[in-house]
PDB file as gemmi writes it, atoms N, CA and C in Angstrom:
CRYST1    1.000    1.000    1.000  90.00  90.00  90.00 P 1                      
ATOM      1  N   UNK A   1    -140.568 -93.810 223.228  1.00  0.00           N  
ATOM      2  CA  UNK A   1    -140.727 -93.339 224.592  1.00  0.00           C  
ATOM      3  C   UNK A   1    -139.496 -93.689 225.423  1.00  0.00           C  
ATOM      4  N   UNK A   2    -139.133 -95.130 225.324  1.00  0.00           N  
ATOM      5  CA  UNK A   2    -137.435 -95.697 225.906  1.00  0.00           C  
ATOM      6  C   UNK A   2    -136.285 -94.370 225.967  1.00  0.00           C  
ATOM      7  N   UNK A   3    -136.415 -94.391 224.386  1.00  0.00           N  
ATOM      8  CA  UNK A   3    -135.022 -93.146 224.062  1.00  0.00           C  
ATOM      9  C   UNK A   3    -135.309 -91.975 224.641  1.00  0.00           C  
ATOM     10  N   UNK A   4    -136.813 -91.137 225.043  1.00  0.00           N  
ATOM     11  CA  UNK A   4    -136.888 -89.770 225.403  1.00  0.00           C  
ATOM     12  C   UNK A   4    -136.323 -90.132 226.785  1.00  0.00           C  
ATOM     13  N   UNK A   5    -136.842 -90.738 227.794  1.00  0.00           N  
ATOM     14  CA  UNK A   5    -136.568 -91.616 228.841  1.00  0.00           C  
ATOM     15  C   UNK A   5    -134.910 -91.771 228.964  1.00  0.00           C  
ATOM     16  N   UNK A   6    -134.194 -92.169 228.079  1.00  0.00           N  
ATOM     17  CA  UNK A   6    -132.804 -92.449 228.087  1.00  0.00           C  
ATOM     18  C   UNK A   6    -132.358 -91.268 227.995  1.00  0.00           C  
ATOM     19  N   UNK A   7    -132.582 -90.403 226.961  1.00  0.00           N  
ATOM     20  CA  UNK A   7    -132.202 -88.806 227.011  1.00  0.00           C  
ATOM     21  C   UNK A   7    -132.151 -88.414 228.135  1.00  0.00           C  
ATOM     22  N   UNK A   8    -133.543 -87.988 228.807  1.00  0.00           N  
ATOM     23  CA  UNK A   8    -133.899 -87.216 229.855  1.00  0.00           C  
ATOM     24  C   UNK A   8    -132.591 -88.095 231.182  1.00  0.00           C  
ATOM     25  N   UNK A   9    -132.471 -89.153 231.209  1.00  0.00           N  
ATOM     26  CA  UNK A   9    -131.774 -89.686 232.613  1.00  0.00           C  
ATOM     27  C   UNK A   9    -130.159 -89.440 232.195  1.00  0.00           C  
ATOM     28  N   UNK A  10    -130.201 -89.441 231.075  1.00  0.00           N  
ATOM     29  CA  UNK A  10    -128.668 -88.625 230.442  1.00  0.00           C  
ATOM     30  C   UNK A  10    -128.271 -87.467 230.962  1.00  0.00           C  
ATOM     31  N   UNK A  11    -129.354 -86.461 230.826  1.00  0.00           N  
ATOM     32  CA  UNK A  11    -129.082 -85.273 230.961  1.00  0.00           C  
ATOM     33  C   UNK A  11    -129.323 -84.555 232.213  1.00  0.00           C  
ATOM     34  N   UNK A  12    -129.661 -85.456 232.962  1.00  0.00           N  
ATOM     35  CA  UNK A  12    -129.866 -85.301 234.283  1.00  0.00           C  
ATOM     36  C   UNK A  12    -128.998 -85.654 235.343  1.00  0.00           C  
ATOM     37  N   UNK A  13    -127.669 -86.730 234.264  1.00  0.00           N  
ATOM     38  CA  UNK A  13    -126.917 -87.688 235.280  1.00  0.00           C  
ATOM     39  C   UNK A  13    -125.668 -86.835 235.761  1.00  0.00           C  
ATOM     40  N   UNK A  14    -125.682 -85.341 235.157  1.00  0.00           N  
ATOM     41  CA  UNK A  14    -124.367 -84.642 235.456  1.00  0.00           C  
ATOM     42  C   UNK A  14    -124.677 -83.574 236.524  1.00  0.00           C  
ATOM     43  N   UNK A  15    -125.906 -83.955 236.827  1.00  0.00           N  
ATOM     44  CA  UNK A  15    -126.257 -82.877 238.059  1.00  0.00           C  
ATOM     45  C   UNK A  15    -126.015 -83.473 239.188  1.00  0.00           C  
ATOM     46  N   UNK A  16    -125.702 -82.968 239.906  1.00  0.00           N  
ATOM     47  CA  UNK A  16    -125.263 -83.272 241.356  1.00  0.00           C  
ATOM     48  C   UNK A  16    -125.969 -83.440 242.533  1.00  0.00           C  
ATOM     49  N   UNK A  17    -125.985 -84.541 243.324  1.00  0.00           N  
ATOM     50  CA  UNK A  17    -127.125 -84.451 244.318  1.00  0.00           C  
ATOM     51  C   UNK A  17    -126.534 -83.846 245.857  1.00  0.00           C  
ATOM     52  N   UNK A  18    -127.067 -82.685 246.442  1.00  0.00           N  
ATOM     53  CA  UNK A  18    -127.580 -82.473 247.654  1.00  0.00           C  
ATOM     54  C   UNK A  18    -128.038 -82.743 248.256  1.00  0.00           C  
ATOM     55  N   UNK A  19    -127.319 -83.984 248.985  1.00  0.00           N  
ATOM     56  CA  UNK A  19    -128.313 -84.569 249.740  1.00  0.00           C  
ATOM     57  C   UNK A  19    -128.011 -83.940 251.531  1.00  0.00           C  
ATOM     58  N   UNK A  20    -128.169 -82.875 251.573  1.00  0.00           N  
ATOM     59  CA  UNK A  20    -127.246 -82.304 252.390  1.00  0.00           C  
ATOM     60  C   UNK A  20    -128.846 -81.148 252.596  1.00  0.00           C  
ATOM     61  N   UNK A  21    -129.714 -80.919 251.676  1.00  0.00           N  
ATOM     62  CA  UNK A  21    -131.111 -79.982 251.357  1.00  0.00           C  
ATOM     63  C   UNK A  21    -131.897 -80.671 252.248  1.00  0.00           C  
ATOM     64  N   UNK A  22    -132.646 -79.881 253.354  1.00  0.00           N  
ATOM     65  CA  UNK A  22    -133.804 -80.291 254.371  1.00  0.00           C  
ATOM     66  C   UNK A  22    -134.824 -79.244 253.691  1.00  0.00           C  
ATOM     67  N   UNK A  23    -135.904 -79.667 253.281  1.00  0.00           N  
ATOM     68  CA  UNK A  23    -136.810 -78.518 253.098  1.00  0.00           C  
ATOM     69  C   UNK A  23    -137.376 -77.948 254.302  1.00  0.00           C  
ATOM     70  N   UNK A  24    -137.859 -76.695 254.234  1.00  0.00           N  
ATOM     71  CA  UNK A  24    -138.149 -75.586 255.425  1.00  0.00           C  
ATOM     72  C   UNK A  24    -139.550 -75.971 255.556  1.00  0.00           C  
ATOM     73  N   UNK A  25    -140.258 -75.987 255.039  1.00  0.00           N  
ATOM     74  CA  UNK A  25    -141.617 -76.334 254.855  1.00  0.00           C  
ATOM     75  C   UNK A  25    -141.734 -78.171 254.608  1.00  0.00           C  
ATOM     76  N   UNK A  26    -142.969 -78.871 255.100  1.00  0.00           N  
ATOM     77  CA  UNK A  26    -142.976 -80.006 254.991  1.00  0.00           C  
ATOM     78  C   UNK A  26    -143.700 -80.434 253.693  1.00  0.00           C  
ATOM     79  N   UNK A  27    -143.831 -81.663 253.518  1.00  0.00           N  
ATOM     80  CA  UNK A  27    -144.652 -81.672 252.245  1.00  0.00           C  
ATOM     81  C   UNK A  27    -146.055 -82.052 252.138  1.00  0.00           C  
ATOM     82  N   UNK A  28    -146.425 -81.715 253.361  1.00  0.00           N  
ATOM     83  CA  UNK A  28    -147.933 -81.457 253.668  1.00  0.00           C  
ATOM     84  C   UNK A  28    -148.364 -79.685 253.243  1.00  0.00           C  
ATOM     85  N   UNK A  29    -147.549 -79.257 253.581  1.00  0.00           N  
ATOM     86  CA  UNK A  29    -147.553 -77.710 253.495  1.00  0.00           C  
ATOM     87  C   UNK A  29    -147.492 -77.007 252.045  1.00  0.00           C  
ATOM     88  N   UNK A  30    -146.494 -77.419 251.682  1.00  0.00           N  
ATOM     89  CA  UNK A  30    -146.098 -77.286 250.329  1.00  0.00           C  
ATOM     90  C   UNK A  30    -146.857 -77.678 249.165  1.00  0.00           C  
ATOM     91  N   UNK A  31    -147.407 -79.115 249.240  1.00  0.00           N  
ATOM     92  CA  UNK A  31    -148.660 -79.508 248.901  1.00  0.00           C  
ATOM     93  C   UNK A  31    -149.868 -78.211 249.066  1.00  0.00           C  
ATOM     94  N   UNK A  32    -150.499 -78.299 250.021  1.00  0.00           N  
ATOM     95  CA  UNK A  32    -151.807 -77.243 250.092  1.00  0.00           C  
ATOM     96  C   UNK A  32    -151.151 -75.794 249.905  1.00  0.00           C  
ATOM     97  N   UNK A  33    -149.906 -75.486 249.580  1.00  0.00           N  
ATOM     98  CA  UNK A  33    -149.523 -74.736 248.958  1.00  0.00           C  
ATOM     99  C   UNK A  33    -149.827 -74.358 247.724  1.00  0.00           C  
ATOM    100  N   UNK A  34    -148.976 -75.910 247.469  1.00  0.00           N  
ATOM    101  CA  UNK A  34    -149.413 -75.923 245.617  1.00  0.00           C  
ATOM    102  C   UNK A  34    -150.579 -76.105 245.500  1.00  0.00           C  
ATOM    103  N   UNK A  35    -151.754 -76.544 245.460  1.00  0.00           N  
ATOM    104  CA  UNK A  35    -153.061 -76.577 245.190  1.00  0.00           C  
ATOM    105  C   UNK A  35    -153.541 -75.046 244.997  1.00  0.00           C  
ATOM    106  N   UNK A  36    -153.748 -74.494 246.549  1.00  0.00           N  
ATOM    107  CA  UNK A  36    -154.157 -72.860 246.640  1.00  0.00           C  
ATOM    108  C   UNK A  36    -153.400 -72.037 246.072  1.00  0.00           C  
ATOM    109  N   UNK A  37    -152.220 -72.005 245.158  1.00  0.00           N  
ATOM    110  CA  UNK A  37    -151.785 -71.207 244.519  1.00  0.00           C  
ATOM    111  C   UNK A  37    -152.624 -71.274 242.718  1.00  0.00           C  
ATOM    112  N   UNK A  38    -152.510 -73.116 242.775  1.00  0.00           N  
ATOM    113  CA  UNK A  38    -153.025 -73.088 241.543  1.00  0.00           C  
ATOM    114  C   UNK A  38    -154.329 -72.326 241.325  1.00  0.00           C  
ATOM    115  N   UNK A  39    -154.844 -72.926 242.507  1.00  0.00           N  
ATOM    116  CA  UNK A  39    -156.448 -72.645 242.393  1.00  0.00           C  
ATOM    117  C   UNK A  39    -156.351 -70.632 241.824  1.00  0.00           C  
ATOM    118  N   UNK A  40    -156.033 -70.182 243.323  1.00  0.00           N  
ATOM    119  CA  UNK A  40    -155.766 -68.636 243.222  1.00  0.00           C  
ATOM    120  C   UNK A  40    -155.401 -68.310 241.404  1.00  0.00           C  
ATOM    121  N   UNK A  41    -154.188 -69.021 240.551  1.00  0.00           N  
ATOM    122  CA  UNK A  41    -153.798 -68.552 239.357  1.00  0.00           C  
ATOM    123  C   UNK A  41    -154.857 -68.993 238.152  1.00  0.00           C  
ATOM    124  N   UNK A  42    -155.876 -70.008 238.252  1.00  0.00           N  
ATOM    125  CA  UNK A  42    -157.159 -70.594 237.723  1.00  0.00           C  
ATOM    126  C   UNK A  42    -157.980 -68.601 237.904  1.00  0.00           C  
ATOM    127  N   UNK A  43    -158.327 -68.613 238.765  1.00  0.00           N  
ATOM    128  CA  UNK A  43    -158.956 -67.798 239.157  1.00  0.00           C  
ATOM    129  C   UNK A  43    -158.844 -66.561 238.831  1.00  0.00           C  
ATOM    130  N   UNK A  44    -157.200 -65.930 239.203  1.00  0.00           N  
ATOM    131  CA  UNK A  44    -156.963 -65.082 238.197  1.00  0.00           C  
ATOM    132  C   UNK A  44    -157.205 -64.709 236.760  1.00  0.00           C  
ATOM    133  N   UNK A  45    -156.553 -65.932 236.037  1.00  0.00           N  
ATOM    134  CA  UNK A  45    -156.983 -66.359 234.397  1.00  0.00           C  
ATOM    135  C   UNK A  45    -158.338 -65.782 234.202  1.00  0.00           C  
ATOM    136  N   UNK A  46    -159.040 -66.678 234.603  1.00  0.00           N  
ATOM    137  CA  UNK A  46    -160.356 -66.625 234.356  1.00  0.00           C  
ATOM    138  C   UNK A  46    -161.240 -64.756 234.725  1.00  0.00           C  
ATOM    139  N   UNK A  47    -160.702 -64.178 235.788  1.00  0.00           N  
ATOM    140  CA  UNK A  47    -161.191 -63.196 235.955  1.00  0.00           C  
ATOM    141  C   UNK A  47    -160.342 -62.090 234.608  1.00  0.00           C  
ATOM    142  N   UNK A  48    -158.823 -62.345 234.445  1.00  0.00           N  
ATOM    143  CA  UNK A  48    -158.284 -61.861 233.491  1.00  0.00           C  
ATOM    144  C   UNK A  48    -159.171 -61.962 231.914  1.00  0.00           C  
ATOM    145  N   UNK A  49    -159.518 -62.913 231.603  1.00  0.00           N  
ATOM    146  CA  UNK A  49    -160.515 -63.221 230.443  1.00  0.00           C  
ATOM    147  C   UNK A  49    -161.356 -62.467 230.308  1.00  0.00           C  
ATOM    148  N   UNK A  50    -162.294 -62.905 231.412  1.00  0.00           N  
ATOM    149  CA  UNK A  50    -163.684 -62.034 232.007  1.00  0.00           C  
ATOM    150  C   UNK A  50    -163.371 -60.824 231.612  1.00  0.00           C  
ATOM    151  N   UNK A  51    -162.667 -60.079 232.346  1.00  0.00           N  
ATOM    152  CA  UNK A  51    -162.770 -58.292 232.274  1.00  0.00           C  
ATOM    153  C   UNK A  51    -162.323 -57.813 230.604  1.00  0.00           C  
ATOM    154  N   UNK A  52    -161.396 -58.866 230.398  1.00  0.00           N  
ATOM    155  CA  UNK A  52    -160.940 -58.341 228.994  1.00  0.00           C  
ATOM    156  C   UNK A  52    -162.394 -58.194 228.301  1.00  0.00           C  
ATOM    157  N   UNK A  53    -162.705 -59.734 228.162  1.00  0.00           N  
ATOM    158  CA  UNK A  53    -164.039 -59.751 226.955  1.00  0.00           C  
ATOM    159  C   UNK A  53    -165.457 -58.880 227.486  1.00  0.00           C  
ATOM    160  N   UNK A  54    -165.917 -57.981 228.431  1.00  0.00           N  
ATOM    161  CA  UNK A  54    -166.661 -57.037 229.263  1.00  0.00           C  
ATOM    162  C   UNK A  54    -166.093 -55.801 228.846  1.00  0.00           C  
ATOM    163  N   UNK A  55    -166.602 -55.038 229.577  1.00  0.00           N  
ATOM    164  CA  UNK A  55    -166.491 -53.580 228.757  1.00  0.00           C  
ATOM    165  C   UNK A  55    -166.016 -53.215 230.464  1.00  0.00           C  
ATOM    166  N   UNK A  56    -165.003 -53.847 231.198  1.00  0.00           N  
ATOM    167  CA  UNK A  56    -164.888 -53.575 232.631  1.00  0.00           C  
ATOM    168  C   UNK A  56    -163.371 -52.256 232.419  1.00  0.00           C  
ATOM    169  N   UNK A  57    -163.368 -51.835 233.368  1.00  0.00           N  
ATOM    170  CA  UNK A  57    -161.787 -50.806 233.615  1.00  0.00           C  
ATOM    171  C   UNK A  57    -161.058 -51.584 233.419  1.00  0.00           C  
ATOM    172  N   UNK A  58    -160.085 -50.596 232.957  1.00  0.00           N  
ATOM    173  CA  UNK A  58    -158.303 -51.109 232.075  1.00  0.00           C  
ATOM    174  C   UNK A  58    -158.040 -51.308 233.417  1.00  0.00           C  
ATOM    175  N   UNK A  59    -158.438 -51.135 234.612  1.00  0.00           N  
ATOM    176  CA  UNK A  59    -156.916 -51.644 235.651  1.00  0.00           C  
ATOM    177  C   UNK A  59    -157.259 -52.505 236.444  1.00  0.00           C  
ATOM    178  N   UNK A  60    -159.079 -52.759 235.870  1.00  0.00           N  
ATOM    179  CA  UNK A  60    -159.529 -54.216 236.779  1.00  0.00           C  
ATOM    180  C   UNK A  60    -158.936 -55.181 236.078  1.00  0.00           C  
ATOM    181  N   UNK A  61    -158.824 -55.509 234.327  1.00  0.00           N  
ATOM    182  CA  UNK A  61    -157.784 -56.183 233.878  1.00  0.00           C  
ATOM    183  C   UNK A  61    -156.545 -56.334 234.145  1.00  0.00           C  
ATOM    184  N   UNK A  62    -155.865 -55.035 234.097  1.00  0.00           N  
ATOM    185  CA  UNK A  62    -154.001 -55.137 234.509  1.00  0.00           C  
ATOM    186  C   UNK A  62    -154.279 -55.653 236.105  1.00  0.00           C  
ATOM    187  N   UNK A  63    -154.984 -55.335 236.874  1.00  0.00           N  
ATOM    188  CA  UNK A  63    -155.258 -56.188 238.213  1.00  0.00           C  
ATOM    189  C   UNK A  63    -155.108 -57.665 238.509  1.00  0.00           C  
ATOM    190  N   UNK A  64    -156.325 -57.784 237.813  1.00  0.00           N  
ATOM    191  CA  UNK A  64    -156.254 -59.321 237.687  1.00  0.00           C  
ATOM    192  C   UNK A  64    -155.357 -60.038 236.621  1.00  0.00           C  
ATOM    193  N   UNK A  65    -155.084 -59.579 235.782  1.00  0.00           N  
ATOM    194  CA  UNK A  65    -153.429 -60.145 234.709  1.00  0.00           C  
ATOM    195  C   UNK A  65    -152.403 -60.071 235.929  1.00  0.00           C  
ATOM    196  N   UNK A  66    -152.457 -59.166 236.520  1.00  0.00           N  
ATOM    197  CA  UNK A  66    -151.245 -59.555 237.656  1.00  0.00           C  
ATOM    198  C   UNK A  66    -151.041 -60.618 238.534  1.00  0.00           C  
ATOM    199  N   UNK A  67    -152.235 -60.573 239.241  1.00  0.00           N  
ATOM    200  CA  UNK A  67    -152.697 -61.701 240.485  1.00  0.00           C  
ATOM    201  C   UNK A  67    -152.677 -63.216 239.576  1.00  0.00           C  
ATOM    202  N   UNK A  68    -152.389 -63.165 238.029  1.00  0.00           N  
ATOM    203  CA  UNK A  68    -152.071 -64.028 237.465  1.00  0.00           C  
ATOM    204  C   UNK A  68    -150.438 -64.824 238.041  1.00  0.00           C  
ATOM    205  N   UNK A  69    -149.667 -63.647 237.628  1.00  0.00           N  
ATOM    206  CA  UNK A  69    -148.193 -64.422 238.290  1.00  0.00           C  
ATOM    207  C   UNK A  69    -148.146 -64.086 239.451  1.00  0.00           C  
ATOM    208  N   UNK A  70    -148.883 -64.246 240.355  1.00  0.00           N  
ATOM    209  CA  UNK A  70    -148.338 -63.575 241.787  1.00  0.00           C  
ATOM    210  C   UNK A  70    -148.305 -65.391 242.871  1.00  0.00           C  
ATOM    211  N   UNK A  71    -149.343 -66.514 242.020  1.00  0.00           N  
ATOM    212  CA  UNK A  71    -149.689 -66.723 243.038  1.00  0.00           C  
ATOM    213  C   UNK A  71    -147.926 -68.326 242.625  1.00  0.00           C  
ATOM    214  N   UNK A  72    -147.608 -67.892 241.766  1.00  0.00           N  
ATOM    215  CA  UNK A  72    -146.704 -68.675 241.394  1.00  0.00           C  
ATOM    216  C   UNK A  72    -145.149 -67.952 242.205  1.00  0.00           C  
ATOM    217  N   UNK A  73    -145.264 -66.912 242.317  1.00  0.00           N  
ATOM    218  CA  UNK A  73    -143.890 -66.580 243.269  1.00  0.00           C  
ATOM    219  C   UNK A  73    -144.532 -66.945 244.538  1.00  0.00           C  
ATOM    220  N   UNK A  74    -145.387 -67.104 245.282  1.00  0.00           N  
ATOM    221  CA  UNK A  74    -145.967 -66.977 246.416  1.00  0.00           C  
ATOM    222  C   UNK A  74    -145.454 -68.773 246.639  1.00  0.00           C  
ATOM    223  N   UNK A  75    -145.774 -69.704 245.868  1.00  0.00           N  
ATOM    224  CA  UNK A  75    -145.496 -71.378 245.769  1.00  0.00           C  
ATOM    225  C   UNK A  75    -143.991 -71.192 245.642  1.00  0.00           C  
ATOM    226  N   UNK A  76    -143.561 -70.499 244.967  1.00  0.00           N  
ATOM    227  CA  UNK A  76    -141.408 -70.407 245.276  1.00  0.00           C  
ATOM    228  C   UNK A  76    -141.247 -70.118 246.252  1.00  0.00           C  
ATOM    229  N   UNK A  77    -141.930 -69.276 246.644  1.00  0.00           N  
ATOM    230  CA  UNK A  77    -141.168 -68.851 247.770  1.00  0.00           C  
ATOM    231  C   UNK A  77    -141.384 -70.197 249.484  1.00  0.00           C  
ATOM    232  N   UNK A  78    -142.803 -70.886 249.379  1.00  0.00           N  
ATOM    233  CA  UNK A  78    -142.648 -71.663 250.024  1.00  0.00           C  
ATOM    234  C   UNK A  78    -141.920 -73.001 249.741  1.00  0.00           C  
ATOM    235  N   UNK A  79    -140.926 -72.947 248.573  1.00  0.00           N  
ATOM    236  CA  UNK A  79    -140.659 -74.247 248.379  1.00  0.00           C  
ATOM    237  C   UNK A  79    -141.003 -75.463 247.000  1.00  0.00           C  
ATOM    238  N   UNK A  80    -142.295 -74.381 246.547  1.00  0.00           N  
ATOM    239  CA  UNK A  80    -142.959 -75.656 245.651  1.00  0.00           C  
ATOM    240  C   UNK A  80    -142.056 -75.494 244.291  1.00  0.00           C  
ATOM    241  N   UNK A  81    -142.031 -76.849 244.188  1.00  0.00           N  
ATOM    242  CA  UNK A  81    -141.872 -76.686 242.392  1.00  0.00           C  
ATOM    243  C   UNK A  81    -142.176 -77.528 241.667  1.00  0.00           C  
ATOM    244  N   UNK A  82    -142.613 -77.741 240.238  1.00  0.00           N  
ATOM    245  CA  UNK A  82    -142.855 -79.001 239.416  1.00  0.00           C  
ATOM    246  C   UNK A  82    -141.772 -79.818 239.437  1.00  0.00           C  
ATOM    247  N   UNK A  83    -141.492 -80.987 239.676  1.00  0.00           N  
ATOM    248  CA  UNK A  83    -140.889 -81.512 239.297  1.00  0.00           C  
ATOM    249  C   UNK A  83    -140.958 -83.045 238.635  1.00  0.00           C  
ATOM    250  N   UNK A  84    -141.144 -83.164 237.299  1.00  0.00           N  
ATOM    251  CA  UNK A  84    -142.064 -83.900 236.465  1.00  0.00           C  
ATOM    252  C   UNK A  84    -140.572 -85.594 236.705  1.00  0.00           C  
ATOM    253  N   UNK A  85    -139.670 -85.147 236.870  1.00  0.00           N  
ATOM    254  CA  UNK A  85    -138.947 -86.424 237.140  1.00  0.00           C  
ATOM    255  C   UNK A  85    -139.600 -87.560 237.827  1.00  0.00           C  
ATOM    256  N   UNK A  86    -139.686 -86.883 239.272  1.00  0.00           N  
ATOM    257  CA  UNK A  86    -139.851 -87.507 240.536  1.00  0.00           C  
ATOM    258  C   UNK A  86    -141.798 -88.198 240.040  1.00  0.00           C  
ATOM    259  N   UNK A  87    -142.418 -87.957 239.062  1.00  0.00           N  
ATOM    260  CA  UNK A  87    -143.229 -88.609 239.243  1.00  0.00           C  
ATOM    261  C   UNK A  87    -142.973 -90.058 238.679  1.00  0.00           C  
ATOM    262  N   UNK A  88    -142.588 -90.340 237.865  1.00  0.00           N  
ATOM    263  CA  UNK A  88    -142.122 -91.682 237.040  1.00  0.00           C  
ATOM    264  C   UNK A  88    -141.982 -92.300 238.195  1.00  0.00           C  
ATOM    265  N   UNK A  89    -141.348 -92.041 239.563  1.00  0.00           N  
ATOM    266  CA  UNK A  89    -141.430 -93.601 240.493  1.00  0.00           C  
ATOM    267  C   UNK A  89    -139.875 -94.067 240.035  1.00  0.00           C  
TER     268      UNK A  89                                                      
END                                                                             
């Protein structure tokens, strides 16, 4: 686990910091951002499943397969992103 850890801060050490970046959105916002997007793309999935395995219309599926990636540009565009670094502390 040390060495993935040593890798990862390796390969991270040639990026450059901006510290010069104010986010537009706060991280209260961005937060209940990210949640209601997830939730919204949960939701999608699941309705995407649904219609497939039902005998429902081809475009209530391609519908909801869409509203699959939609709610993930909708979280870019306010700002959100994973960023699995910053949790380690």
């Amino acid at each position: 686990m040390d060495d993935t850890q040593s890798l990862m801060d390796d390969a991270h050490a040639d990026v450059e910091s901006d510290d010069d970046f104010t986010p537009t959105f706060s991280p209260r916002t961005r937060t209940v951002v990210y949640v209601a997007c997830m939730v919204m793309g949960v939701v999608a999935y699941v309705l995407t499943v649904t219609t497939s395995a039902i005998d429902a219309p081809v475009w209530l599926t391609v519908a909801c397969a869409t509203c699959t990636a939609v709610p993930g540009y909708v979280a870019a565009a306010f700002g959100v992103h994973y960023d699995g670094i910053s949790i380690r502390g």
